[in-house]
C-alpha positions as CSV (number, residue, x, y, z in Angstrom):
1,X,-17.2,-6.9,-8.3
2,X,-20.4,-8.0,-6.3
3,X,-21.4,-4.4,-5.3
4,X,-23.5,-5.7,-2.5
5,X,-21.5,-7.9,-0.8
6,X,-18.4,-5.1,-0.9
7,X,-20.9,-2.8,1.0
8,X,-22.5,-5.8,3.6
9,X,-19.1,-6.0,4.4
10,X,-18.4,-2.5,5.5
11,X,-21.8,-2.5,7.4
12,X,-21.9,-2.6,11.7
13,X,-24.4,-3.6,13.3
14,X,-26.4,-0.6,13.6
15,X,-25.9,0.3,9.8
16,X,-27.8,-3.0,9.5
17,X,-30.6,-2.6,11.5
18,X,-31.1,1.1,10.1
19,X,-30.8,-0.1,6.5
20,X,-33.4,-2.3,7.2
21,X,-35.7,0.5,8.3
22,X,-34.2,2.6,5.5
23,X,-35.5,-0.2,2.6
24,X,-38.9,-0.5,4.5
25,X,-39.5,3.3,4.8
26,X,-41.4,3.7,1.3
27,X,-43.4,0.4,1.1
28,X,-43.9,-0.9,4.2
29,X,-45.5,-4.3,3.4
30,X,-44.4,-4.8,-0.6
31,X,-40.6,-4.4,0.6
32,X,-41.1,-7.2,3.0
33,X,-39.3,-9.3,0.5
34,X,-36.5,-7.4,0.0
35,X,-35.9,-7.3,3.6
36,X,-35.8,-11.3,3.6
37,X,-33.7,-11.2,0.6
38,X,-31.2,-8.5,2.6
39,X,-30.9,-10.4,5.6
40,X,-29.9,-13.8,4.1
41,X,-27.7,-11.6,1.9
42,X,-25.9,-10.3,4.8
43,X,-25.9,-13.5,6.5
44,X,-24.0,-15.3,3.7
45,X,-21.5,-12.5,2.8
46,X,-20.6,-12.3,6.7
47,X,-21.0,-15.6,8.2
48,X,-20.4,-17.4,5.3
49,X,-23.8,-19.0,5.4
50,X,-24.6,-20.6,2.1
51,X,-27.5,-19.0,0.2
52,X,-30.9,-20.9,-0.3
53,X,-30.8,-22.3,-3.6
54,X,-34.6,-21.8,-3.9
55,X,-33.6,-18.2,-3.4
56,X,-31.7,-18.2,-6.6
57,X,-34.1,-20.0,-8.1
58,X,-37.0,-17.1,-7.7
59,X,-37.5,-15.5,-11.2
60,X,-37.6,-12.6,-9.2
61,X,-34.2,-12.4,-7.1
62,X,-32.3,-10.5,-9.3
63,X,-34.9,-8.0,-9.6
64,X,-34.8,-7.7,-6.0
65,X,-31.0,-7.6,-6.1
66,X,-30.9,-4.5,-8.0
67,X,-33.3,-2.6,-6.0
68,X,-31.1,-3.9,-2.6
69,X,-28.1,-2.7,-4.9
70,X,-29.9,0.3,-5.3
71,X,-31.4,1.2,-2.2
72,X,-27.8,0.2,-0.6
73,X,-26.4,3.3,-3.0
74,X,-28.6,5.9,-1.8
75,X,-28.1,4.8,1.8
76,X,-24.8,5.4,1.5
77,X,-25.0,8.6,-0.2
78,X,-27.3,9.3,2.8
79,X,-25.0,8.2,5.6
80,X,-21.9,10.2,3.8
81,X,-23.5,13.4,3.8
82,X,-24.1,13.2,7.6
83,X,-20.2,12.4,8.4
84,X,-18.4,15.6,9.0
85,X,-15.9,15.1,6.3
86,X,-18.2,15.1,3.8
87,X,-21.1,17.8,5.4
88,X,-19.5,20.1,3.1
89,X,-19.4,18.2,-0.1
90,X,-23.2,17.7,0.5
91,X,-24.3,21.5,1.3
92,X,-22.4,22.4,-2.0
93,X,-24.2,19.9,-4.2
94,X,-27.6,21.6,-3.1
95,X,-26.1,25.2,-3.8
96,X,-25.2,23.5,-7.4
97,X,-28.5,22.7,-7.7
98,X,-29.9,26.4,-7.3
99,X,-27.3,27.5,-9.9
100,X,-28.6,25.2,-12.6
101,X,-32.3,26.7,-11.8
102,X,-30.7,29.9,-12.1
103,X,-31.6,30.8,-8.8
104,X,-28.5,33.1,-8.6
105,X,-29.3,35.3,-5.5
106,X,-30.3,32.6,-3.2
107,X,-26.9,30.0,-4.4
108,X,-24.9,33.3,-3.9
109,X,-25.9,33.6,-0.6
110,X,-25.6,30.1,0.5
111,X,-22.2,30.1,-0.8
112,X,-21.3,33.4,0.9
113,X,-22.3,31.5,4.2
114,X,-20.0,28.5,3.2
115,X,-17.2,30.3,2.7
116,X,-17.3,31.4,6.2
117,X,-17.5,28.2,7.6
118,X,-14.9,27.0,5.4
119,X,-12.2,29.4,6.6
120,X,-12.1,27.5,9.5
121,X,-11.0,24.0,9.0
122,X,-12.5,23.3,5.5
123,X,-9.5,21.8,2.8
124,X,-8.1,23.5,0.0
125,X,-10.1,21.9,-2.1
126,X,-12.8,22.9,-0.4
127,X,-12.4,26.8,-0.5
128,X,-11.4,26.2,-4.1
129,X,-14.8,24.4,-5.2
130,X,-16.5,27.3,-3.6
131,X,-14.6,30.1,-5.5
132,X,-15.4,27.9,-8.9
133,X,-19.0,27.9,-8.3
134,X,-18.9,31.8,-7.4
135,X,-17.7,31.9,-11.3
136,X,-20.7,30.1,-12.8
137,X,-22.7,33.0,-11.0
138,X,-20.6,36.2,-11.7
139,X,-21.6,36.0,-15.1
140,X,-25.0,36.3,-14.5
141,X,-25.2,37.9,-11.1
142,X,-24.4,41.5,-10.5
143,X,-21.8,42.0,-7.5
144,X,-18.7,43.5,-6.6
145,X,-16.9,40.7,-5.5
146,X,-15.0,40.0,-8.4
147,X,-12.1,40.7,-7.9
148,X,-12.1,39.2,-4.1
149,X,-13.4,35.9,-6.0
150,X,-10.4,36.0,-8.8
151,X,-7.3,36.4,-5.6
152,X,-8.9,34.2,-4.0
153,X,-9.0,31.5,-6.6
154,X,-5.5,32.1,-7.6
155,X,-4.7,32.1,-3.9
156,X,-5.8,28.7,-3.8
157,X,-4.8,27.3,-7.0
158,X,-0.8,28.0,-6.0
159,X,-1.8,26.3,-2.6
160,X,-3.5,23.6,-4.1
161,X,-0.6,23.0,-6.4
162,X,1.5,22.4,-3.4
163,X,-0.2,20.1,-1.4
164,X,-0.8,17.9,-4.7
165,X,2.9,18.5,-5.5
166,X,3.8,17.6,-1.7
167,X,1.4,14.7,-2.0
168,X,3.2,13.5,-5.5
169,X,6.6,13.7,-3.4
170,X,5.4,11.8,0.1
171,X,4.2,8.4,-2.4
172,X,7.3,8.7,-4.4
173,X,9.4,8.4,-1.3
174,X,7.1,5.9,0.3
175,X,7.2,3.9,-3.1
176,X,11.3,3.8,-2.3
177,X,11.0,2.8,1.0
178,X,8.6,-0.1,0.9
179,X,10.1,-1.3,-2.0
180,X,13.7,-1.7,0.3
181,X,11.0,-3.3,2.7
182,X,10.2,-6.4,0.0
183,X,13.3,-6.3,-0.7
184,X,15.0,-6.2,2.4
185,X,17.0,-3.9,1.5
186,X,18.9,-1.3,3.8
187,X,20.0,2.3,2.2
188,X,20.3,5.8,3.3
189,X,16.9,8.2,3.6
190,X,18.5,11.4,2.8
191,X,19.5,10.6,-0.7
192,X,15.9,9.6,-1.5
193,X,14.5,12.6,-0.2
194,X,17.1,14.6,-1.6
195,X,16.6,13.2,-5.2
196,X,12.5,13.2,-5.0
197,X,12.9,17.0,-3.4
198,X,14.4,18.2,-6.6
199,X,11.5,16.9,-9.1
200,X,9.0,19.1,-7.1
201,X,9.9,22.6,-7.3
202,X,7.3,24.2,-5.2
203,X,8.0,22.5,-2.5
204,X,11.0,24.7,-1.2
205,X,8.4,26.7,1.1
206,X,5.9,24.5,2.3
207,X,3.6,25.1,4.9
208,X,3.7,22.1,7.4
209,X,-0.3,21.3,8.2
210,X,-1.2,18.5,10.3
211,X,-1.2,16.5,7.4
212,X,1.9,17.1,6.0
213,X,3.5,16.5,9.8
214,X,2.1,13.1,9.8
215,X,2.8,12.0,6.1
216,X,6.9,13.2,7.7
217,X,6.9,11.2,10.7
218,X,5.8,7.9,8.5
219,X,8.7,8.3,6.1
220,X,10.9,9.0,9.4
221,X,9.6,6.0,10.7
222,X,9.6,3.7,7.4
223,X,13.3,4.3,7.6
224,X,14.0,3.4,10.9
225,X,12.0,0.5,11.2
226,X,14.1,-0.7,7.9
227,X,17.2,0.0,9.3
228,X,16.1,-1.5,13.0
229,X,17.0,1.5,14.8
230,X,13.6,1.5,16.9
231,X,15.5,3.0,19.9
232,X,16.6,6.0,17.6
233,X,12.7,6.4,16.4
234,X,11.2,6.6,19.5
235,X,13.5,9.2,20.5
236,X,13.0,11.3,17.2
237,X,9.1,10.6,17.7
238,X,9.1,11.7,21.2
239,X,10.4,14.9,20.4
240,X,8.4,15.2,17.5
241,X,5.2,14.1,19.1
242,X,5.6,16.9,21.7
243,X,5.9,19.6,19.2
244,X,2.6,18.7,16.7
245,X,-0.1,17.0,19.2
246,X,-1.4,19.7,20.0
247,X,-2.1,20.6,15.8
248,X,-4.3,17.1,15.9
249,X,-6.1,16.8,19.3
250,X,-9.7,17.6,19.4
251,X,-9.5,19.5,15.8
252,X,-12.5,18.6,13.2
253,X,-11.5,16.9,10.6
254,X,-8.2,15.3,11.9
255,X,-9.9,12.5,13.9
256,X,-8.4,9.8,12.0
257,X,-4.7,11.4,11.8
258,X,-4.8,12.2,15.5
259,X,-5.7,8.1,15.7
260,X,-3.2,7.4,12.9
261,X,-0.2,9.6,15.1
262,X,-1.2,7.6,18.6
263,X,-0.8,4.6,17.0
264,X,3.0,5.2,15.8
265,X,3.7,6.5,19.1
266,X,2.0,3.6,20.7
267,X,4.0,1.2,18.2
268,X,7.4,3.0,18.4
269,X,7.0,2.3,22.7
270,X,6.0,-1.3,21.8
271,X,9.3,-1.8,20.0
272,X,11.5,-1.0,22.7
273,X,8.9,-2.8,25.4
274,X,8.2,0.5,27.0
275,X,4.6,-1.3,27.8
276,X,2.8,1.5,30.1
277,X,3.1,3.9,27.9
278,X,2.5,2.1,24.7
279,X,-1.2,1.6,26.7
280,X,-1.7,5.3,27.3
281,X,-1.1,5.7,23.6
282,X,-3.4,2.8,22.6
283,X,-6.2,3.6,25.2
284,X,-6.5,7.5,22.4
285,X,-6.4,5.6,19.7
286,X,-9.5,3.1,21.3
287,X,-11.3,6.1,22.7
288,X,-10.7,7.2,18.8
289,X,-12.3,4.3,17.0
290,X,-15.2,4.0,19.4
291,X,-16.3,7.9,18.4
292,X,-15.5,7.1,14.7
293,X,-16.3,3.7,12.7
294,X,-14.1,5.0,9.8
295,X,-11.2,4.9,12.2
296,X,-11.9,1.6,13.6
297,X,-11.9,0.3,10.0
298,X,-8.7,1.2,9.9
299,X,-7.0,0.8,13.3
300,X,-8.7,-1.8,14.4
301,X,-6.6,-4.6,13.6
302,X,-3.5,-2.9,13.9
303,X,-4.8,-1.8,17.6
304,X,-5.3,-5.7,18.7
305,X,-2.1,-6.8,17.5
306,X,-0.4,-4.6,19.9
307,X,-2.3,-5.2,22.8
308,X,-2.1,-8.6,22.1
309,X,1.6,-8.8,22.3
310,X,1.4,-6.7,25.3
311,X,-0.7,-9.1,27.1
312,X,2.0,-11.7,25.9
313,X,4.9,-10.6,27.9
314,X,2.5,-9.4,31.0
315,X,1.7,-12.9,31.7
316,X,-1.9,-13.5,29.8
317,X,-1.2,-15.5,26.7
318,X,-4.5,-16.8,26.6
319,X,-6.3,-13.8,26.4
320,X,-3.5,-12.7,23.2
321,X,-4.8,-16.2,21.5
322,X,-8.5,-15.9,22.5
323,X,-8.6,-12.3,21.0
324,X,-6.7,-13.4,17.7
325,X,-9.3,-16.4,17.6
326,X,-12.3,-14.3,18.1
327,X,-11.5,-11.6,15.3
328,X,-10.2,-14.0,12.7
329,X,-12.8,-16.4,13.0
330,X,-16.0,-13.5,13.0
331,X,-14.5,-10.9,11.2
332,X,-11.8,-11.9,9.3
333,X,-14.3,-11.2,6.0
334,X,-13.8,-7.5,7.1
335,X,-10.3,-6.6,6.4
336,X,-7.8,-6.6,4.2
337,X,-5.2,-9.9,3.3
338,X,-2.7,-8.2,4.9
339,X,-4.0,-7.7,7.6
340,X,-5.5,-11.0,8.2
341,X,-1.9,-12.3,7.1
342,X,-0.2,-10.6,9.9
343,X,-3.0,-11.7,12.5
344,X,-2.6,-15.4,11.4
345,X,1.1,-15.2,11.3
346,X,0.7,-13.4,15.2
347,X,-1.9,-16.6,16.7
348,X,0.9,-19.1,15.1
349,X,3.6,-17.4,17.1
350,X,1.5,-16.7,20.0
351,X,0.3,-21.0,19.7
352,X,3.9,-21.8,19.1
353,X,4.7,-19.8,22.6
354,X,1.8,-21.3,24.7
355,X,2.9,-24.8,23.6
356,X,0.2,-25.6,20.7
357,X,2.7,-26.4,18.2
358,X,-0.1,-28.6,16.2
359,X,-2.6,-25.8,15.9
360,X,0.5,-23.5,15.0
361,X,1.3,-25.9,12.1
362,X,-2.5,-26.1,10.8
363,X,-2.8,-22.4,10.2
364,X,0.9,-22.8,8.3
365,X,-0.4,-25.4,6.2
366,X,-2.2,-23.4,4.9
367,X,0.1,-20.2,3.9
368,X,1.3,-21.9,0.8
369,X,1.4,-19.9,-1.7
370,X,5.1,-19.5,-3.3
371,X,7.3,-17.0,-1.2
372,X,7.7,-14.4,-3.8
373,X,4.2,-14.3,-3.5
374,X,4.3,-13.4,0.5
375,X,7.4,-11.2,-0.4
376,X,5.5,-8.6,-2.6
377,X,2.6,-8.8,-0.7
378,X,4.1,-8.9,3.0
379,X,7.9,-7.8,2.8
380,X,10.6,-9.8,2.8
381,X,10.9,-9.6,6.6
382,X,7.8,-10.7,7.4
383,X,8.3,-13.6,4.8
384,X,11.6,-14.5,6.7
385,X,9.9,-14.4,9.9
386,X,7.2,-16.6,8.6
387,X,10.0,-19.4,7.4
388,X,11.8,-19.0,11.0
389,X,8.4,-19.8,12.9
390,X,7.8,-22.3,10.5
391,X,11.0,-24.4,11.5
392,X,10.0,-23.8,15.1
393,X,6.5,-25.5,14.2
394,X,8.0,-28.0,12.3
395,X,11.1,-29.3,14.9
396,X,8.8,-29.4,17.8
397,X,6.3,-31.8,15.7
398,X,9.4,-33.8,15.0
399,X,9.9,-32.9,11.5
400,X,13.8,-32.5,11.6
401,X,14.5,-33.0,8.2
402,X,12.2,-30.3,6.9
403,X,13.2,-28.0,9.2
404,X,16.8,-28.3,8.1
405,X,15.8,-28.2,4.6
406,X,14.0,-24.8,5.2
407,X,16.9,-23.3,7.4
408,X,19.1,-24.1,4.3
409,X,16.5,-22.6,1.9
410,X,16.4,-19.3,4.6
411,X,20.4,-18.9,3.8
412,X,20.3,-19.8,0.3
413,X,16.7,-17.4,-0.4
414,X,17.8,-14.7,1.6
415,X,22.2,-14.6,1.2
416,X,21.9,-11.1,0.0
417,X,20.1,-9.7,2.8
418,X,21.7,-11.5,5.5
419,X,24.8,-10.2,4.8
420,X,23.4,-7.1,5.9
421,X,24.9,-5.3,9.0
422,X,21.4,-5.4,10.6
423,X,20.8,-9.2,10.3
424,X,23.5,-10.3,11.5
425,X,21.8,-12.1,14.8
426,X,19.6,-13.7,12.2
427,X,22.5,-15.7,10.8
428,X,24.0,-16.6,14.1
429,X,20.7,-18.3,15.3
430,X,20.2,-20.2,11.8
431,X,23.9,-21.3,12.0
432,X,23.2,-22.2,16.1
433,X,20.1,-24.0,15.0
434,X,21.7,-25.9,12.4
435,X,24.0,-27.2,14.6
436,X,21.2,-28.0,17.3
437,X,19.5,-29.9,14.8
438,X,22.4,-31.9,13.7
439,X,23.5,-32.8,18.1
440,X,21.7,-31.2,20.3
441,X,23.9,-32.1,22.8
442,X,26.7,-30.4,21.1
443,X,24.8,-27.0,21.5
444,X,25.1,-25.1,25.2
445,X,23.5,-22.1,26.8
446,X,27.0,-20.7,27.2
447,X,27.0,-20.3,23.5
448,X,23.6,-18.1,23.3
449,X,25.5,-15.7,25.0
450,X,28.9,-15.7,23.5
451,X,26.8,-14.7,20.3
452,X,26.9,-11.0,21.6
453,X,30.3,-11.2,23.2
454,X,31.2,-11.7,19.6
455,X,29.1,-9.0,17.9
456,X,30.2,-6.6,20.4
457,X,26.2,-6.5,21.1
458,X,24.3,-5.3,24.2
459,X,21.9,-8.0,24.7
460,X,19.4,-5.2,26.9
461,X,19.5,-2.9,23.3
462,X,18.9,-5.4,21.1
463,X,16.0,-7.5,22.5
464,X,14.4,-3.7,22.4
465,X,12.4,-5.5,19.8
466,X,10.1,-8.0,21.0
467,X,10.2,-10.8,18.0
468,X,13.7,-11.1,18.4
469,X,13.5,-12.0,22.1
470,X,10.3,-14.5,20.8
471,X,13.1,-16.5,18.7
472,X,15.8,-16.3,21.4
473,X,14.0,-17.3,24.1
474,X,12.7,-20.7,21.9
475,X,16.3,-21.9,21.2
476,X,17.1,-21.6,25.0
477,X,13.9,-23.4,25.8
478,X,15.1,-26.1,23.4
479,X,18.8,-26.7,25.2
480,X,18.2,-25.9,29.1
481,X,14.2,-28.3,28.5
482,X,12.2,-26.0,29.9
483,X,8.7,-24.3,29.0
484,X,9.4,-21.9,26.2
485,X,6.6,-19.3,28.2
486,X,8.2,-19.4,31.3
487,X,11.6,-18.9,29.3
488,X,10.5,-16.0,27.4
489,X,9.1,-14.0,30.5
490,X,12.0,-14.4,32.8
491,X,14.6,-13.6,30.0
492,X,11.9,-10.3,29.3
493,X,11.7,-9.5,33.1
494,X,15.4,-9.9,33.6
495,X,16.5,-7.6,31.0
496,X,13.4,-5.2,31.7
């Protein structure tokens, strides 16, 4: 692992130019060189700029390398202790260092004035570490507080034991649910919690912290966005939502959870085109992330794709493409492959939709690795998504054959999970395009809609989600000739 670039790559702006002051503060004029060496450092690891092979060439670059790498360490150890989460941390570190001076009194009292604080909004683990170091004084410190330090510590230890054994519990169930997610699989929640549950034997009482209330709405989701039911979440979430905000809003310490809950709720709207309020949703989650660069980190991307989509069916296409362009062609050195993944997959759609069918297919080129590889590291949904856009691209650039060859890899790849109750509309369009393929002519918009006559479907409910209204509104482009945009907004607005 190249330890500077991994950091470069976390940096903003501002962490740049205050680095740069930071390596300068000691030698002004003798760190002028590391500077130099810094900024062509960051250039390259950002901007993909290539590196002056003189540079590497200079006996003394990796000596300046390891005082950068060095410098870069203490920085950050620097810029942590300021960041509210870790204040704490920090403040007990400097008591710890009184207590190895055995300067008893004086760590005592800082640690009487911590514990204060920490009743407040301080973790578990927190009030924990504090009771631990009041041990390595007791010993040699005369006080009565003994026995207040020993319930206390046992206090804590049974409460710490909970929220490790609830922690333990929420991956397990996770692990069960994503794994039905690669493998597009579609089973029953309450069994998996029912059978995790009994492992943990603590957890019949647990005390339900903001925390705990979040990691339960994401396993409530994880299930209903397997089994499709996005109108059933939304309601759940609602109702849910109502109950807990007020646990997360404005409390220390839950910034990024509070960011983390307004993003489900503003994803759960998306999903059943509920636009306005998806926005009021996303607008807390962007006030969020502009308070907290942790939280954009995270959010960030997930926070464009939706807006994006938004702007999709309000008319604005361009500014859906010229946001994905801008992010993945800047920053895409800044997140994770998943996440630049699903943005590439989102500009193909959104090319595919505007009628850029050639820049759609140069970004697909290029997402060829083999699909068991996009399965574990995407889902098996997204992967099937990803083949279905992919014959889109491929018909409109006249590539018939291959598109037929991949519909009939889609069936053959995928049998067992399209025989699934909530795939069912998948099938029907890969059958419908088949047959487009072989005669269009043969294909009419009268059969589109005998589709849901058939299924006994409500076309409103089901084009609740967005991707599926993407593909349907394509295939009616293709048989009535007309612009696939226009298509897609007036079948959105006329079931809206």
């Amino acid at each position: 692992m190249d330890f500077i670039k991994e950091s470069i790559l976390t940096f903003s702006e501002y962490d740049r130019q205050e680095f740069i002051r930071f390596l300068s503060r000691k030698r002004p004029s003798s760190a002028r060189k590391d500077v130099e060496v810094f900024k062509k450092l960051y250039i390259n690891y950002t901007r993909g700029v290539a590196l002056d092979q003189k540079l590497k060439g200079d006996q003394n670059y990796h000596a300046i390398r390891k005082r950068i790498s060095k410098e870069i360490e203490a920085y950050l150890m620097l810029k942590s202790t300021t960041l509210n989460e870790f204040g704490k941390e920090s403040k007990l570190l400097m008591i710890q260092y009184f207590i190895q001076l055995n300067k008893y009194k004086t760590a005592w009292e800082l640690l009487e004035k911590e514990e204060k604080k920490a009743e407040k909004n301080a973790t578990t683990f927190i009030k924990m570490l504090i009771q631990r170091m009041k041990l390595q004084i007791l010993p040699f410190y005369s006080t009565n507080k003994f026995k207040q330090t020993q319930e206390k510590l046992l206090s804590l230890q049974n409460e710490l034991l909970v929220e490790d054994q609830f922690q333990l519990y929420y991956i397990q169930v996770q692990k069960e649910l994503n794994s039905q997610l690669v493998q597009g699989e579609v089973k029953g929640l309450g069994s998996i919690m029912d059978n995790t549950l009994k492992q943990y034997k603590l957890l019949e009482r647990v005390d339900l912290s903001p925390k705990v209330h979040l990691k339960i709405i994401e396993i409530i989701r994880t299930e209903c966005i397997i089994k499709r039911r996005y109108f059933s979440l939304l309601d759940s979430l609602m109702e849910y939502y109502q109950k807990v905000v007020h646990l997360f809003e404005n409390k220390p310490g839950l910034e990024f959870e509070w960011a983390r809950l307004e993003y489900i709720m503003a994803h759960a709207f998306f999903n059943v085109r509920k636009f306005p309020q998806a926005m009021k949703h996303l607008t807390k989650v962007k006030d969020l992330m502009h308070n907290n660069e942790a939280i954009k980190s995270r959010l960030y991307v997930r926070y464009i794709s939706i807006e994006s989509s938004i702007e999709v069916y309000s008319g604005n296409i361009s500014a859906a493409i010229d946001s994905h362009e801008k992010i993945i062609n800047t920053q895409s050195s800044f997140f994770s492959e998943q996440e630049r993944l699903n943005l590439e997959l989102n500009l193909v759609a959104y090319y595919c939709t505007a009628g850029s069918f050639g820049k759609a297919n140069k970004i697909l080129i290029y997402m060829n690795k083999a699909s068991s590889y996009y399965q574990n590291k995407m889902g098996r949904e997204w992967l099937l998504r990803k083949e279905m856009i992919r014959v889109i691209a491929q018909i409109e650039i006249g590539n018939i054959e291959s598109s037929i060859t991949i519909l009939k890899t889609i069936k053959a790849q995928h049998k067992d999970m399209l025989e699934l109750l909530e795939y069912r509309l998948v099938v029907y369009f890969v059958e419908l395009l088949l047959g487009y393929l072989k005669d269009p002519f043969a294909v009419k918009e009268s059969m589109l809609d005998k589709v849901f006559i058939e299924l006994s479907l409500d076309k409103k409910r089901i084009f609740e989600d967005p991707k599926l209204l993407a593909f349907y509104s394509w295939l009616k482009s293709k048989i009535t000739n007309k612009k696939l945009y226009s298509v897609l907004l007036q079948e959105y607005n006329s079931i809206n």
